[in-house]
N, C-alpha and C positions, 0 to 999 in steps of 0.2 A: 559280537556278544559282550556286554556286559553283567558283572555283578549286580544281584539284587540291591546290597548293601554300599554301593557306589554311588545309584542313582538317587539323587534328589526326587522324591517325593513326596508329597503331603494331601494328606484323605487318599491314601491309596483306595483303589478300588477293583476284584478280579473277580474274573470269571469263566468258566471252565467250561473248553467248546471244542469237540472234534479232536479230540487228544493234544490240543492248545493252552494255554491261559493265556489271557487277555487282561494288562493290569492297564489302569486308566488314573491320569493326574492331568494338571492344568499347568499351562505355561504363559508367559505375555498376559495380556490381558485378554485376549476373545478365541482363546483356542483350545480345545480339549484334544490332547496324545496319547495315544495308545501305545506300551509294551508287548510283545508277547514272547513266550517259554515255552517250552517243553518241560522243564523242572522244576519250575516255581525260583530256581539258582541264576539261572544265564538268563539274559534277557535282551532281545532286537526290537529295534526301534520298526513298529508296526506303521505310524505315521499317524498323522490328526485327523480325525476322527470327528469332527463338529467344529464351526466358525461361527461367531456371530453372524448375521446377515447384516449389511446395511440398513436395511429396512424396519430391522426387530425394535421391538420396545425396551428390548436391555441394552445397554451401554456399552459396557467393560466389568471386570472383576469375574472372572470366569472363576468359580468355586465347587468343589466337593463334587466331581461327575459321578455318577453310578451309572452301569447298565443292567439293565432287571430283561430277564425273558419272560414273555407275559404274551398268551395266544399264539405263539409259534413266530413272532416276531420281537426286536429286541427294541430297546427303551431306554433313551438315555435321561438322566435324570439330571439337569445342571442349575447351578444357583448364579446370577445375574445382577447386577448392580444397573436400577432401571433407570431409562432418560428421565424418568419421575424424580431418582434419586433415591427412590424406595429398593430393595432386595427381594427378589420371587425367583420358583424352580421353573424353568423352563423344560419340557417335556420336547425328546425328538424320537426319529423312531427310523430303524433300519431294518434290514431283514438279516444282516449278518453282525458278530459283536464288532466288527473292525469297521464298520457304516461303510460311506460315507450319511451319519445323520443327518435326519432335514424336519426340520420345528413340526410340531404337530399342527402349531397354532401360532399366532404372532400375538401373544399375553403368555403370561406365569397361569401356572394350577395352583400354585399356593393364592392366597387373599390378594387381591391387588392395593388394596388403599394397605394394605402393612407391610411395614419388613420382616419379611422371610428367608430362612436359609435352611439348604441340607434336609432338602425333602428325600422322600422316602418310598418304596410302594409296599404295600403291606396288600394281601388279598384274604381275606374272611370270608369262608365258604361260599368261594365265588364273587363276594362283593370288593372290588377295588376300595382302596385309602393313600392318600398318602401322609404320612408323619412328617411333621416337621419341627422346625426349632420358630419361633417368634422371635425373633430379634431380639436381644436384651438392651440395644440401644432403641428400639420402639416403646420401651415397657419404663417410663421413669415409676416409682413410687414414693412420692413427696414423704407421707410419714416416717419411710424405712429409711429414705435419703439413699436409697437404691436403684441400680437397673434392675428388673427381674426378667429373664428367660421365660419363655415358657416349652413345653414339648407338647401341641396340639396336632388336631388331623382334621381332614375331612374327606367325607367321603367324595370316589369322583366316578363317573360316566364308566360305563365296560369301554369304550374305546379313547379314553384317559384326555378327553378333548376338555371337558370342563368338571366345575365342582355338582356336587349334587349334595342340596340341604347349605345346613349351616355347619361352619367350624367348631369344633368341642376340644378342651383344653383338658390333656391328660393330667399332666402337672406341672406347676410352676417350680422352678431350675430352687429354691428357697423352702421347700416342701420337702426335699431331700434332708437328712439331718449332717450327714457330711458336707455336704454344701454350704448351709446354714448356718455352722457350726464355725466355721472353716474360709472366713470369705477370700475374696479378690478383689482389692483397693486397685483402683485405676483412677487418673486424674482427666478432664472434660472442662477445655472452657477455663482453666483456673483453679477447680475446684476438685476436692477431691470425693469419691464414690466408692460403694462397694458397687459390685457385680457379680451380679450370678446370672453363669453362662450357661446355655443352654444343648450346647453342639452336638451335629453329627449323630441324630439315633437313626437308630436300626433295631429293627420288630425280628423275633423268630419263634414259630412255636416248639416247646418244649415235646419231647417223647409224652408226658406223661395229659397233652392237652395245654396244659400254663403256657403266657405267653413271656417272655424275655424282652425288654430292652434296654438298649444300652445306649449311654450316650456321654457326652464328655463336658465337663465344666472344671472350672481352677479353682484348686483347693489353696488358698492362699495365693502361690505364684508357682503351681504346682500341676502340669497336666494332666487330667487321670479317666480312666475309663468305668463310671458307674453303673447299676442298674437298677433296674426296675422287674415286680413279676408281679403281672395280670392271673390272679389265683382262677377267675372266670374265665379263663379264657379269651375274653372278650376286649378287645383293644379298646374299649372305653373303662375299661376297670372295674373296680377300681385295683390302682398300683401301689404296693406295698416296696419301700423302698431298701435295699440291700445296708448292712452295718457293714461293709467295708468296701473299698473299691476292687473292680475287677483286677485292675491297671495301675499303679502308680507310679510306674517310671518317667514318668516325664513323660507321656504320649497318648494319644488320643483318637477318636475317631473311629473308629473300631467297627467294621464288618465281618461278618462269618461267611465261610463256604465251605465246601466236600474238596478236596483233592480228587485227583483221576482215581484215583484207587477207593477213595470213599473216606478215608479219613476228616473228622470234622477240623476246621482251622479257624483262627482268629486273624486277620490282618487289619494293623493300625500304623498310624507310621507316630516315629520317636525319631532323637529326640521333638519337643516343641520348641525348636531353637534355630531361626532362620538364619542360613543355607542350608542347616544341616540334618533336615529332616528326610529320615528312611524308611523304605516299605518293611516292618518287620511282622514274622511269624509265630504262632501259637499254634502246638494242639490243646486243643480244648475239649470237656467232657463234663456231661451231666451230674449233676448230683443235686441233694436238696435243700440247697439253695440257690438251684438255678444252674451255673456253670462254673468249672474253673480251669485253671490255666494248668496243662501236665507239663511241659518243655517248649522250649523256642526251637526254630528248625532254621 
């Protein structure tokens, strides 16, 4: 057994099965590994959980895993660095959270000809989506002399094989006023740029019907966790964006779940500071602006 706060993780990801948790990160390049706890504190190496195939249309760069349960079967959701050289989620699918998973499909669900990352599944009375990030190095914009993010979706199939319809862009990672406000210079080529990132949303609906998400972009050189709130309910919007960050510890990424006991939580991992990034804990709790943070656990 291991400590939570030992392990190297980054886009933690859990999920809560059979009086278990199941936390989910990446390692090497084509391998997604499983944790699992009893207490959210100690943590045994469950084993990997998904490999590249030979055959697949991704590469390398195995990024941000989630597993969503969806029809009584589980769902892995992983982001891929393609032999195109483009980024898409690749969707697998198991019957238990510990898999072993195996592709739905041999393409991404996110857009093929873009780069995408850090999809999502979001379900709307019934109807599947996944969210995603646009790549902010897809997105130059000559006047702003920027990358722009964007955080789009589309709708996909009940059995998550393909998209269905066209792609719709929630909002652009520069549309936020913290972001905006606030940029991230990074250098490309020689030259220098802002960037506005797009990272890591996740969709939740509120008690009250409103929908939440959040997701993560650099405030300056600053990781943070922001959101968004769909006042319709309705994951096309429109999204009215929050005046202060969820998160600004230096950490990002940020998914929600129930504990065994029902309690809501936040898990994101911090710092953003490679090796030394860790799965940390939030309870978290409604109000009207959405959510916020009570104690770390």
């Amino acid at each position: 057994m291991t400590k939570r706060l030992q392990l190297r993780v980054r886009d933690p990801f859990i999920v809560p099965f059979e009086g278990f948790y199941y936390m989910y990160g990446t390692r090497e390049e084509r391998t997604v590994f499983c944790y699992r706890s009893r207490d959210l504190e100690h943590w045994e190496v469950q084993g990997d959980v998904f490999t590249i195939p030979e055959d697949s249309w991704g590469a390398r760069d195995v990024w941000a895993s989630e597993v969503h349960a969806y029809r009584s079967r589980f769902y892995l959701f992983v982001s891929l660095l393609g032999k195109n050289g483009l980024r898409g989620t690749q969707v697998a699918v198991a019957d238990r959270p510990f898999g072993p998973f195996v592709p739905l499909c041999n393409r991404p669900l996110t857009p093929a000809r873009q780069s995408c990352i850090d999809g999502t599944l979001f379900v709307e009375n019934g109807t599947p989506y996944i969210v995603y990030s646009h790549d902010w190095p897809d997105n130059y914009v000559k006047e702003k002399n920027a990358y722009v993010g964007e955080i789009c979706g589309v709708q996909v199939s009940e059995d998550l094989r393909e998209s269905v319809g066209e792609p719709f862009c929630l909002f652009a990672s520069d549309e936020a006023p913290l972001s905006r406000n606030t940029p991230h210079r990074v250098s490309r080529d020689g030259q220098s740029f802002v960037r506005y990132g797009s990272d890591g949303p996740f969709v939740q609906r509120l008690k009250d019907g409103r929908l939440l998400l959040t997701w993560s972009p650099y405030l300056q050189d600053h990781y943070v966790v922001l959101y968004a709130i769909s006042e319709s309910g309705s994951i096309r919007g429109p999204w009215r964006h929050g005046e202060r960050p969820l998160f600004d510890g230096d950490g990002g990424h940020a998914m929600f779940f129930r504990d065994l006991s029902g309690t809501p939580l936040m898990c994101l991992h911090a710092p953003e500071k490679p090796p030394m990034e860790r799965a940390r804990l939030f309870r978290v709790a409604e109000c009207a602006e959405g959510l916020s943070i009570l104690s770390e656990i």
